[in-house]
DOVO-993169 format. One record per residue (C-alpha): residue in three letters; residue number from 1; x, y, z. Coordinates in steps of 0.2 Angstrom, whole numbers. Example, Ala and Ser with C-alpha at 12.3 -4.5 7.8 and 13.67 -1.06 7.14 Angstrom:
(r ALA, 1, (62, -22, 39)),
(r SER, 2, (68, -5, 36)),
REM end
This chain:
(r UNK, 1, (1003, -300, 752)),
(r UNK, 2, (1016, -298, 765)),
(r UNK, 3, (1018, -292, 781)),
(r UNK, 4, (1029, -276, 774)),
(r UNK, 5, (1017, -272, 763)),
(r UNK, 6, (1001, -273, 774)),
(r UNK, 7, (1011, -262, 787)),
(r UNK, 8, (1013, -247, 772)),
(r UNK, 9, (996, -247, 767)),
(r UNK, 10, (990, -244, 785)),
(r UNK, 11, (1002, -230, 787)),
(r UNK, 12, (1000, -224, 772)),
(r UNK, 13, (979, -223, 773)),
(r UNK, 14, (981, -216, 790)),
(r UNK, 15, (992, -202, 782)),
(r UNK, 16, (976, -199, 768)),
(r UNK, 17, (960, -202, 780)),
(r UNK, 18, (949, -186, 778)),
(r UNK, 19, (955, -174, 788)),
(r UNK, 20, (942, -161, 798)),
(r UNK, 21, (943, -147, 784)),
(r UNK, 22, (925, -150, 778)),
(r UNK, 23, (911, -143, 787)),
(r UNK, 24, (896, -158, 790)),
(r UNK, 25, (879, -150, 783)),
(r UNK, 26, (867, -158, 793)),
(r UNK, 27, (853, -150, 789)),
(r UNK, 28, (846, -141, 773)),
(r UNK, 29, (839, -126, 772)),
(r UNK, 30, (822, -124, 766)),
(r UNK, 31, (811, -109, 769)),
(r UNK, 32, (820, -103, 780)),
(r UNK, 33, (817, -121, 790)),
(r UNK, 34, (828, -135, 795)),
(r UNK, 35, (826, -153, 785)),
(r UNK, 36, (834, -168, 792)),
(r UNK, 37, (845, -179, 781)),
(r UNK, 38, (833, -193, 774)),
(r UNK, 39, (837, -213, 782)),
(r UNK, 40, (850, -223, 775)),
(r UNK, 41, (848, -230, 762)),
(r UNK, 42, (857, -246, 751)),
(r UNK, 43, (858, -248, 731)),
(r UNK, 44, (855, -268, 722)),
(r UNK, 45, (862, -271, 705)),
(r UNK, 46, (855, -287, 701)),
(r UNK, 47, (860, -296, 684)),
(r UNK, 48, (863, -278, 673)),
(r UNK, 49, (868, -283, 656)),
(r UNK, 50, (865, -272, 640)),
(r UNK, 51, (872, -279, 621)),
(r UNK, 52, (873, -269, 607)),
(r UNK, 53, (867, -276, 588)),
(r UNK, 54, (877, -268, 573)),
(r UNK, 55, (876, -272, 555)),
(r UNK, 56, (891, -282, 546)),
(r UNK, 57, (894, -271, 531)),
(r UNK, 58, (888, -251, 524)),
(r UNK, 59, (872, -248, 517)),
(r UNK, 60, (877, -250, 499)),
(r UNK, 61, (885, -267, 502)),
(r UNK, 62, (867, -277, 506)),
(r UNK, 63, (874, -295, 508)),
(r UNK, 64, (884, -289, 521)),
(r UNK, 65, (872, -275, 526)),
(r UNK, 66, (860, -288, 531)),
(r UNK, 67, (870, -296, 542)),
(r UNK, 68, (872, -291, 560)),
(r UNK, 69, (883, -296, 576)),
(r UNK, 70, (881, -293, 594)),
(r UNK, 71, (891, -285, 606)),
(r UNK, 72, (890, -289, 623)),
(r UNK, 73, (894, -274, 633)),
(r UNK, 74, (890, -280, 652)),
(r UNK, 75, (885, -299, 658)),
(r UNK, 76, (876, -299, 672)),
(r UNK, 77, (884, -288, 683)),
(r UNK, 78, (878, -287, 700)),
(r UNK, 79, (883, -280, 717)),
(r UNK, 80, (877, -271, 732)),
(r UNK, 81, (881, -253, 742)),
(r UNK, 82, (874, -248, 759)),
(r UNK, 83, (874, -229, 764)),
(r UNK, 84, (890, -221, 768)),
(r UNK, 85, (900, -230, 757)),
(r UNK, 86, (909, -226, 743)),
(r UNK, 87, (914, -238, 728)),
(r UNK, 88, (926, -239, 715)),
(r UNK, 89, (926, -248, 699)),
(r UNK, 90, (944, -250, 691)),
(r UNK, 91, (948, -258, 673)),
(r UNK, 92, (953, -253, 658)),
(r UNK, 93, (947, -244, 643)),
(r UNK, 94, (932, -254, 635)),
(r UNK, 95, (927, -263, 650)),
(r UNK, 96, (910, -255, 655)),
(r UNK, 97, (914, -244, 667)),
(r UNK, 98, (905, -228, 660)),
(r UNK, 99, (892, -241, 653)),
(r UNK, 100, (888, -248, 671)),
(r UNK, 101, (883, -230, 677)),
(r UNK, 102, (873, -224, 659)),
(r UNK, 103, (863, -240, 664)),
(r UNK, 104, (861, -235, 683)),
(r UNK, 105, (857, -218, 678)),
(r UNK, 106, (843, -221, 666)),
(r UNK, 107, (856, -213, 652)),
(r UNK, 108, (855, -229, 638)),
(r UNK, 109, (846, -225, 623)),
(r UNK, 110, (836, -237, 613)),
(r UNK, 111, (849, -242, 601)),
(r UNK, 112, (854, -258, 613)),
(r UNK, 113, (845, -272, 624)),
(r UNK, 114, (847, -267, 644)),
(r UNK, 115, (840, -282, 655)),
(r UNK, 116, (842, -284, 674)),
(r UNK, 117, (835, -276, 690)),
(r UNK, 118, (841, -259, 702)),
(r UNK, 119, (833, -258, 718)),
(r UNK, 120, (834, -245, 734)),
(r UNK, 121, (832, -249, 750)),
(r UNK, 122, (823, -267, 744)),
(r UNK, 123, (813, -258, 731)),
(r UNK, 124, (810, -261, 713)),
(r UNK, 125, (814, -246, 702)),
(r UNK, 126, (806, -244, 684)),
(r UNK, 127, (817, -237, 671)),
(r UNK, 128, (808, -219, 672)),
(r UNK, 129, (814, -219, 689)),
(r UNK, 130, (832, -220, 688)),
(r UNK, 131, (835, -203, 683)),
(r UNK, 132, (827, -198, 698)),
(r UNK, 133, (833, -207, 711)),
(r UNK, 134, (855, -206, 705)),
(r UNK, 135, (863, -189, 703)),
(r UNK, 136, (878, -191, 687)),
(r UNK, 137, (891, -184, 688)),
(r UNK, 138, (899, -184, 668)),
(r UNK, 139, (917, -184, 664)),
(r UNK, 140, (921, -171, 655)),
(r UNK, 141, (913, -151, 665)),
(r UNK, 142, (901, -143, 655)),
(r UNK, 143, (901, -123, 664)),
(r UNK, 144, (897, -106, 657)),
(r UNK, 145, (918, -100, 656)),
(r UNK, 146, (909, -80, 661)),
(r UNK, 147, (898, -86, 677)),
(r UNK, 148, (906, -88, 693)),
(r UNK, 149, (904, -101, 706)),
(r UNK, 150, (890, -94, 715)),
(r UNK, 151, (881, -88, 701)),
(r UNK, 152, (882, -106, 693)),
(r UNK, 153, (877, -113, 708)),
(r UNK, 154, (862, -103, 711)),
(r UNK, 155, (857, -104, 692)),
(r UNK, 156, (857, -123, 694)),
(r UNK, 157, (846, -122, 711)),
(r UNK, 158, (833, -111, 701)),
(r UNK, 159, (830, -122, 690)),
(r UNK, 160, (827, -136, 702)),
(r UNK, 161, (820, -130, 716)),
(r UNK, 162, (802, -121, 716)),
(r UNK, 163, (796, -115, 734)),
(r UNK, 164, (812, -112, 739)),
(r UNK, 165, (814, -93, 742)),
(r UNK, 166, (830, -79, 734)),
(r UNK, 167, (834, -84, 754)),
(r UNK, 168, (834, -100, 757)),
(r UNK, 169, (844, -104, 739)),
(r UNK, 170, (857, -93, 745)),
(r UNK, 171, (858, -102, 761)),
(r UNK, 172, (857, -118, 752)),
(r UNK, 173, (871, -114, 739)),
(r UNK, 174, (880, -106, 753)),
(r UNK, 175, (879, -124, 764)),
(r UNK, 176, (886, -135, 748)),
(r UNK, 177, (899, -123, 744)),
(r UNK, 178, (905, -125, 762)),
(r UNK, 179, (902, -143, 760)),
(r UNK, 180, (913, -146, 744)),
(r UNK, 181, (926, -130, 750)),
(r UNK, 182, (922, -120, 736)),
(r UNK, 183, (919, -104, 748)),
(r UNK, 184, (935, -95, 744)),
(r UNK, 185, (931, -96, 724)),
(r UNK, 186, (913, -90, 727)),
(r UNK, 187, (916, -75, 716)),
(r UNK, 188, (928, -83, 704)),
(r UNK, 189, (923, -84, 685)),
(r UNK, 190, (924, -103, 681)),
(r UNK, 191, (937, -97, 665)),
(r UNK, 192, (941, -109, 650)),
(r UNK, 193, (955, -111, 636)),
(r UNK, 194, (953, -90, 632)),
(r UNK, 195, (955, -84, 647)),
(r UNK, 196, (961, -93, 664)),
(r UNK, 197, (948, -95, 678)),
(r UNK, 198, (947, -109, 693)),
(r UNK, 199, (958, -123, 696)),
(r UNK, 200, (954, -141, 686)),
(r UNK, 201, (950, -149, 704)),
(r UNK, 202, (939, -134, 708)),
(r UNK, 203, (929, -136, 691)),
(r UNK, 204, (925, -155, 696)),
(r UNK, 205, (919, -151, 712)),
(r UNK, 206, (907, -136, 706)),
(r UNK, 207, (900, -151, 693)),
(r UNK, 208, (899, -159, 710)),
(r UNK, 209, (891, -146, 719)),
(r UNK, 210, (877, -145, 705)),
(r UNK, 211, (871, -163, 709)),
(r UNK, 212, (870, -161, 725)),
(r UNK, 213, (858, -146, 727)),
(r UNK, 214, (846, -158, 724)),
(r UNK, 215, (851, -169, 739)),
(r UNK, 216, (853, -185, 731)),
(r UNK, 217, (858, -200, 742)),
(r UNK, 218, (868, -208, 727)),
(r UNK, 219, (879, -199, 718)),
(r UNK, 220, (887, -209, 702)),
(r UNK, 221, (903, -202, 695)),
(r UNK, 222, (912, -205, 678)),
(r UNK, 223, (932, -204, 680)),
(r UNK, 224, (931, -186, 693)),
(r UNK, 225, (949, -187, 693)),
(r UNK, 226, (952, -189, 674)),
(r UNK, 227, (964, -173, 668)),
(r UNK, 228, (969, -168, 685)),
(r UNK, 229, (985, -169, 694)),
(r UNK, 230, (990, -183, 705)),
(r UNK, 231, (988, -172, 721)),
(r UNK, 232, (971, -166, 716)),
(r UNK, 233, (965, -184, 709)),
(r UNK, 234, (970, -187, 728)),
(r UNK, 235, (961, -173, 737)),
(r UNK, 236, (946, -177, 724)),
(r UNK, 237, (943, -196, 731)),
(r UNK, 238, (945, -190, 748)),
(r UNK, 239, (933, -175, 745)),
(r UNK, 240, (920, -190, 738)),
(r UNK, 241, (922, -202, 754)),
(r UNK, 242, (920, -188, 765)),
(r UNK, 243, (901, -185, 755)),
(r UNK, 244, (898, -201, 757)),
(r UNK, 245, (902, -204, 775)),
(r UNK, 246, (887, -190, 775)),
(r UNK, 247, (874, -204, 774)),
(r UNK, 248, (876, -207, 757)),
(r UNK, 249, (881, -217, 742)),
(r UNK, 250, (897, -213, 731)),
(r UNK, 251, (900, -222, 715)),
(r UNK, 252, (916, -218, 706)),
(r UNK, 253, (922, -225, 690)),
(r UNK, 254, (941, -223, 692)),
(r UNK, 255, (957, -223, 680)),
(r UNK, 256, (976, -226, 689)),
(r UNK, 257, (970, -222, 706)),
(r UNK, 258, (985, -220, 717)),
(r UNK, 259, (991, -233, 731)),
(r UNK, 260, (987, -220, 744)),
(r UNK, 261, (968, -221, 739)),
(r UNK, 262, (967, -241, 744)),
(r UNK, 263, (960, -237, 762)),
(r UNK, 264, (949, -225, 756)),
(r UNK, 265, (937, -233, 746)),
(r UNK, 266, (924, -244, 755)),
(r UNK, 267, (922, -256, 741)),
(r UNK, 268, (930, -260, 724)),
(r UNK, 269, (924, -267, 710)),
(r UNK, 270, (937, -274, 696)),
(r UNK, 271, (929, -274, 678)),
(r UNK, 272, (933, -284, 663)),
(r UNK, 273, (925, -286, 647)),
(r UNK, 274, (909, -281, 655)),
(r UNK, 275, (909, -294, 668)),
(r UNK, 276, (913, -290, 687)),
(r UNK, 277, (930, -298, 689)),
(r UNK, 278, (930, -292, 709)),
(r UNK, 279, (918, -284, 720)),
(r UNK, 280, (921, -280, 739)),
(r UNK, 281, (930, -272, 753)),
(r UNK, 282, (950, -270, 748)),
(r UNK, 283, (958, -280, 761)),
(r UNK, 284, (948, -294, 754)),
(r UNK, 285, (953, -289, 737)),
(r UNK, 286, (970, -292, 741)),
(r UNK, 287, (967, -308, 750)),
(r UNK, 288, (957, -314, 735)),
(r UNK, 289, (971, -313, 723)),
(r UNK, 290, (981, -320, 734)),
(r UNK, 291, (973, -337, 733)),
(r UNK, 292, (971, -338, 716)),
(r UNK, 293, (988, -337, 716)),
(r UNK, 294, (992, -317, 712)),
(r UNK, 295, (999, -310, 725)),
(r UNK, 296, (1005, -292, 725)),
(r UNK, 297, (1023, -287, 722)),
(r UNK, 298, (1030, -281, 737)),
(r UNK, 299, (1032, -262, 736)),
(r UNK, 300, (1018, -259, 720)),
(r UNK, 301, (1002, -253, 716)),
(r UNK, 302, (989, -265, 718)),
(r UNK, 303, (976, -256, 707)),
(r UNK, 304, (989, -255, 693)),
(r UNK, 305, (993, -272, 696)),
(r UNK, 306, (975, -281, 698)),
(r UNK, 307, (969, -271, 684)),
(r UNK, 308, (983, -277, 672)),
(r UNK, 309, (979, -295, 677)),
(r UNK, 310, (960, -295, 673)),
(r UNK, 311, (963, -286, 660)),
(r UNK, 312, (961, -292, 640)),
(r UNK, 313, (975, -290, 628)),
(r UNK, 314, (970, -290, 612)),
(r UNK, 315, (987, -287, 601)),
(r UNK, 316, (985, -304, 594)),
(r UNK, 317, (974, -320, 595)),
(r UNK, 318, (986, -330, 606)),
(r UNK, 319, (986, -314, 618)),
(r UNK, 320, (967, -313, 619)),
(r UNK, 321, (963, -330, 623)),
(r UNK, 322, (979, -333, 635)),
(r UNK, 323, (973, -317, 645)),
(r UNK, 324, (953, -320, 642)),
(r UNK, 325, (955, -337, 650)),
(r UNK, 326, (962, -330, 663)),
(r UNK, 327, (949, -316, 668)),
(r UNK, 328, (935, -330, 666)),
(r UNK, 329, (944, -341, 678)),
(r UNK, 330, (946, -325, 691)),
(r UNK, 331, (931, -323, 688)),
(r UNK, 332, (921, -338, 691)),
(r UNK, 333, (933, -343, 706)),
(r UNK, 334, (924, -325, 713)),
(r UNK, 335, (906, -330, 709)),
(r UNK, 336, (912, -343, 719)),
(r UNK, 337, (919, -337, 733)),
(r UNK, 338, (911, -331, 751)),
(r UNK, 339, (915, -313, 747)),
(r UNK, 340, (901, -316, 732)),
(r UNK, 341, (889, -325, 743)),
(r UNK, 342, (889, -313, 759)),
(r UNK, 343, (885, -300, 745)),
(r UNK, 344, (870, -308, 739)),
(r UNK, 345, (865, -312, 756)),
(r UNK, 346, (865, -294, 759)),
(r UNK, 347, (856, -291, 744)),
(r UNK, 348, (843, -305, 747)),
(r UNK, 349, (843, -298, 765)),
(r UNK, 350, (837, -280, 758)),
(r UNK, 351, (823, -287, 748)),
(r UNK, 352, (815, -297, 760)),
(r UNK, 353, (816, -285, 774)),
(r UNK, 354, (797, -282, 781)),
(r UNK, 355, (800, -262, 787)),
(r UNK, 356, (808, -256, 769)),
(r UNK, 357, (810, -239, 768)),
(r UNK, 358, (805, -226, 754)),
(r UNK, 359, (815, -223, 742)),
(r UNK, 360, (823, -206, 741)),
(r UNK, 361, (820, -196, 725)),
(r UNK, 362, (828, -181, 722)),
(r UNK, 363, (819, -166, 724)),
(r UNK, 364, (805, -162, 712)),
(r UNK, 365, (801, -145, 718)),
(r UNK, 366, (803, -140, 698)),
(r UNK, 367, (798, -123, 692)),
(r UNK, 368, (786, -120, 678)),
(r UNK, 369, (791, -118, 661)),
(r UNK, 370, (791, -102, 660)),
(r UNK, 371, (799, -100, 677)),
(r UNK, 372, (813, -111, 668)),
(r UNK, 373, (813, -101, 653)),
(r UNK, 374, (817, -85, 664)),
(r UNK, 375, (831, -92, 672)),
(r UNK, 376, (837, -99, 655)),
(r UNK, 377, (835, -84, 647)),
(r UNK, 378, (845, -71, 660)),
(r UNK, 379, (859, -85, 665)),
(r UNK, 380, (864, -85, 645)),
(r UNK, 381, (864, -67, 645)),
(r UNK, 382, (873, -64, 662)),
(r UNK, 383, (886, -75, 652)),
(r UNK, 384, (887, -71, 635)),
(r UNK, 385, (886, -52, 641)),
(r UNK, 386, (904, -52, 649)),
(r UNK, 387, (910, -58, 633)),
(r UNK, 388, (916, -42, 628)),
(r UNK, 389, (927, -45, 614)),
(r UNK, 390, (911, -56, 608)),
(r UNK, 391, (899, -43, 610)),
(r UNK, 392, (910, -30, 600)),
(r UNK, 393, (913, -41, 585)),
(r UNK, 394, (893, -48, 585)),
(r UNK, 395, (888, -29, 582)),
(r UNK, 396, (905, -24, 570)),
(r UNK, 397, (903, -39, 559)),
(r UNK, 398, (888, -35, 547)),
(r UNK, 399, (896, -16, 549)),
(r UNK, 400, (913, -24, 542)),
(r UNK, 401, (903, -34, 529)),
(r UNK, 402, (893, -16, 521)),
(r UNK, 403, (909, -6, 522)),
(r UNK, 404, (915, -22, 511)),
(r UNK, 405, (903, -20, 500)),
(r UNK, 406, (899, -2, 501)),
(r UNK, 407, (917, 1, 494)),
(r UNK, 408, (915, -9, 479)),
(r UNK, 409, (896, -3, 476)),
(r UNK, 410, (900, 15, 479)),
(r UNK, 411, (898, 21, 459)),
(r UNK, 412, (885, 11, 451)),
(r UNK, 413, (884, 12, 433)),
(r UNK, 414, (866, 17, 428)),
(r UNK, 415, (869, 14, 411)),
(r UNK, 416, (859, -3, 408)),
(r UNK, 417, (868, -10, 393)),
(r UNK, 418, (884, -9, 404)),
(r UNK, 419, (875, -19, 418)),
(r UNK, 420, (867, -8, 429)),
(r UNK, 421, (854, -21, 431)),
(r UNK, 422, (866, -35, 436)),
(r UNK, 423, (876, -24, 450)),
(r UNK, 424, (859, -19, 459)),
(r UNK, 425, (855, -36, 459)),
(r UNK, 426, (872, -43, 467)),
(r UNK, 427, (868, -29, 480)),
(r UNK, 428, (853, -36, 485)),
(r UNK, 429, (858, -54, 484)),
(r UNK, 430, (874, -47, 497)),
(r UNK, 431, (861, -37, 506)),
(r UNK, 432, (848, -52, 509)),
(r UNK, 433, (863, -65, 511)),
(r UNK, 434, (873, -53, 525)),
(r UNK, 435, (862, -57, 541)),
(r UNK, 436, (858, -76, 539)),
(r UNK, 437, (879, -77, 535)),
(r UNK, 438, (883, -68, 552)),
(r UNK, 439, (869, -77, 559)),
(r UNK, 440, (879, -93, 557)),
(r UNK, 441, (895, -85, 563)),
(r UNK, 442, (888, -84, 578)),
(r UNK, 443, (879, -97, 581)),
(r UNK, 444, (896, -107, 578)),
(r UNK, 445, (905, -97, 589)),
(r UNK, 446, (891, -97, 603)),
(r UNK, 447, (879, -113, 603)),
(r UNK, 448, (889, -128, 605)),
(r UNK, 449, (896, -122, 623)),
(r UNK, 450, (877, -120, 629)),
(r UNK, 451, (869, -134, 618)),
(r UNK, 452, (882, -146, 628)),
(r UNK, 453, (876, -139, 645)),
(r UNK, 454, (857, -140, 641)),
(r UNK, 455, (862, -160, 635)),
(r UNK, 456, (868, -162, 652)),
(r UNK, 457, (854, -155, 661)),
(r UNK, 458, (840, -159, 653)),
(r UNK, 459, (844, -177, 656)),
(r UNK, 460, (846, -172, 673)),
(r UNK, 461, (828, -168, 673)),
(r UNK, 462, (832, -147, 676)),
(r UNK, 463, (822, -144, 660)),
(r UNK, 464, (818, -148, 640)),
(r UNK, 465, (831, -147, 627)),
(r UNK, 466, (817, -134, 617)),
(r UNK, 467, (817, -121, 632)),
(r UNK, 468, (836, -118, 632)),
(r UNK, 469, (835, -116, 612)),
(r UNK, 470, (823, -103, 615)),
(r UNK, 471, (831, -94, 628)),
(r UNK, 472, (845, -92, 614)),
(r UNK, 473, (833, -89, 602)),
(r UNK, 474, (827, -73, 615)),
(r UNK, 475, (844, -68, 616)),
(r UNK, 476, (851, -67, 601)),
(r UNK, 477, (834, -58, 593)),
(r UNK, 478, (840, -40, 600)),
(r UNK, 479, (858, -44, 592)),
(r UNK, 480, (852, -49, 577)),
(r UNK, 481, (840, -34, 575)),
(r UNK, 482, (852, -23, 579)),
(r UNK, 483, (866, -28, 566)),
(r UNK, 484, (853, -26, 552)),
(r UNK, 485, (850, -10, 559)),
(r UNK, 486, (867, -4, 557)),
(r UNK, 487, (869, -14, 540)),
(r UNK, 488, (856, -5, 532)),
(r UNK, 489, (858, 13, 541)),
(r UNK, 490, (872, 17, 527)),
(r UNK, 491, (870, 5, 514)),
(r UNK, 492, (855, 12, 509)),
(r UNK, 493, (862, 30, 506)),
REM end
């Protein structure tokens, strides 16, 4: 790249550095006591790939049915990250970006073959371990719209932290707040399509906020800047290297990121077709390319442009084997080159170390169950309570539905040739079919916003899929009671 160009991108990351405006938490509080941040730490990815085996042909087509083809979603990926840095994987849609980190994280189900190796701080981790090592962050932000910040916050610490007192999880909600500038909106409902509430940007970093009351050292994120403005895409990146300058690790998947961000990111990693195209530090990124003969246009974007040339296209055969040929010969002139082997030497360098440190699980301080169930149970009324306009039409609905059929009912023949039996018995099949129908109406119009959030956490590890159903179950029980009550009051007369 030339001299020109090299000049911007040093004004221009001196311009986006991370300013002073977050306040360094130091210590957490616990107790009422002071904890020390835990020893850096470094993150291995050794050899990570995971294929996918699908059947040809439908169920009711059985020569093709038995057939099956492979898919090979990542091929051997491997890199390393010491604390305080924070990494970016670019490439396009398909690659196995969000793949890589529903590896990392423990997230991939059995319907695929995973094979390779994660270690921390020289360590070996079994598969049950990931989850509770890595804090994910998800792309899209699953939040009760009635909460506000502070009460999500300390919902979330309740459910993950045991001997923690009302005290010291204000204090420690409080701190990550201050952490992620979130102070001001402390008291501000999180809103969604009905009604407006906190910014986009803010949303992201209260899903941020939640991983971190848990004091993770690595922090995987899947596109955090996906749906946001350029400006806040921006301030979220920096936001990001600022936690990880705070001794401790930062993977972001990452889509369009702008020029500005270059400097900001300690590593990048190019993907392609599920292989690592690129991994290291960005002035090296550029000086890669460069010798392999793609330099970067004098004035442009050299994620948009790096990206573009690893990438696949696949509008026709001649395409896909032109650009695929290309990638591969990027690809192996990296596995190649001294970028590759000083990471490996780093990484063989962690594993062979005599003094390895411990690895640093997230806090397991978990309540018990019923503890769980508690907080479960008052967080979704807290929320579903402020939904006034939902409250009012839960308890109208079954009074709507026995005016309806009050009206038609109100003078009953009780002559039986003229079919006094067959009207009493269409009232009771109304009566008995009313509640389980409004039932369902609700449950349409309420579950799937809190069965999307109890996904998400359980696989965090907060609690089990059954204890969130039930603290639904305990909520709706009074509702539904009641609305039978008020169904019945007149009907019967």
């Amino acid at each position: 790249m030339n001299r020109l160009y090299s000049v911007q991108l040093d004004q221009v990351s001196q311009e986006t550095e991370p300013k002073e405006s977050f306040k360094f938490v130091s210590e957490v509080m616990k107790d009422g006591e002071e904890e020390r941040l835990e020893p850096c730490c470094c993150l291995s990815v050794s050899k990570m790939s995971y294929s996918v085996s699908e059947r040809v042909g439908p169920w009711w087509d059985l020569p093709s049915h038995r057939k099956r083809w492979t898919r090979q979603i990542l091929n051997d990926v491997s890199f390393h990250v010491d604390s305080g840095q924070i990494m970016g994987i670019l490439g396009n849609s398909g690659s196995g970006k969000t793949t890589l980190l529903d590896a990392i994280s423990g997230r991939i189900g059995n319907s695929g073959t995973l094979s390779g190796e994660v270690f921390v701080n020289g360590r070996k981790l079994a598969r049950e371990q990931y989850q509770d090592c890595f804090s994910y962050v998800l792309q899209s932000d699953n939040l009760l719209s009635y909460l506000t910040v502070e009460e999500t916050l300390t919902y979330t610490a309740q459910l993950a932290l045991k001997k923690h007192s009302a005290k010291a999880i204000h204090k420690k909600v409080s701190a990550v707040m201050a952490e992620l500038s979130l102070s001001h909106v402390a008291h501000s409902v999180i809103g969604g399509r009905i009604f407006p509430g906190i910014s986009g940007g803010e949303r992201r970093r209260v899903s941020i906020a939640s991983q971190l009351l848990q004091d993770p050292r690595v922090i995987l994120l899947d596109e955090p800047t996906t749906g946001l403005d350029s400006m806040t895409a921006n301030q979220i990146v920096v936001l990001l290297a600022e936690l990880a300058r705070r001794n401790r690790i930062v993977i972001v998947t990452i889509h369009q990121p702008r020029s500005e961000l270059f400097r900001v990111f300690s590593r990048i990693a190019v993907m392609s077709r599920g292989e690592l195209v690129f991994c290291g530090q960005p002035e090296e990124m550029v000086d890669f390319f460069s010798q392999c003969g793609y330099e970067c246009p004098e004035y442009c974007n050299p994620f948009d442009i790096y990206v573009d040339l690893t990438s696949v296209d696949t509008r026709s055969s001649e395409r896909e084997a032109a650009t695929f040929s290309r990638m591969h010969e990027i690809t192996c002139s990296y596995q190649m080159s001294a970028i590759f082997q000083s990471m490996v030497g780093k990484m063989t360098q962690s594993l062979q170390r005599q003094d390895k440190a411990a690895i640093p699980f997230k806090s397991k301080e978990s309540p018990s169950g019923a503890a769980k169930l508690g907080v479960l149970l008052r967080r979704t009324m807290r929320n579903l309570s402020r939904d006034r306009m939902g409250v009012i039409m839960r308890l109208s609905q079954n009074l709507i539905y026995g005016l309806f059929v009050a009206f038609f009912v109100m003078h009953l023949d009780m002559d039986v040739a003229k079919g006094a039996v067959q009207d009493r018995i269409g009232i009771i099949y109304q009566s008995v079919g009313a509640s389980p129908y409004t039932g369902m109406l609700n449950a349409v119009a309420l579950f799937p916003a809190l069965r999307a959030i109890g996904d998400q956490e359980s696989q965090d590890g907060l609690y089990s899929k059954w204890q969130m159903f039930l603290a639904y179950i305990f909520h709706i029980l009074p509702f539904s009671i009641l609305s039978i009550f008020i169904f019945t009051s007149f009907l019967y007369w």
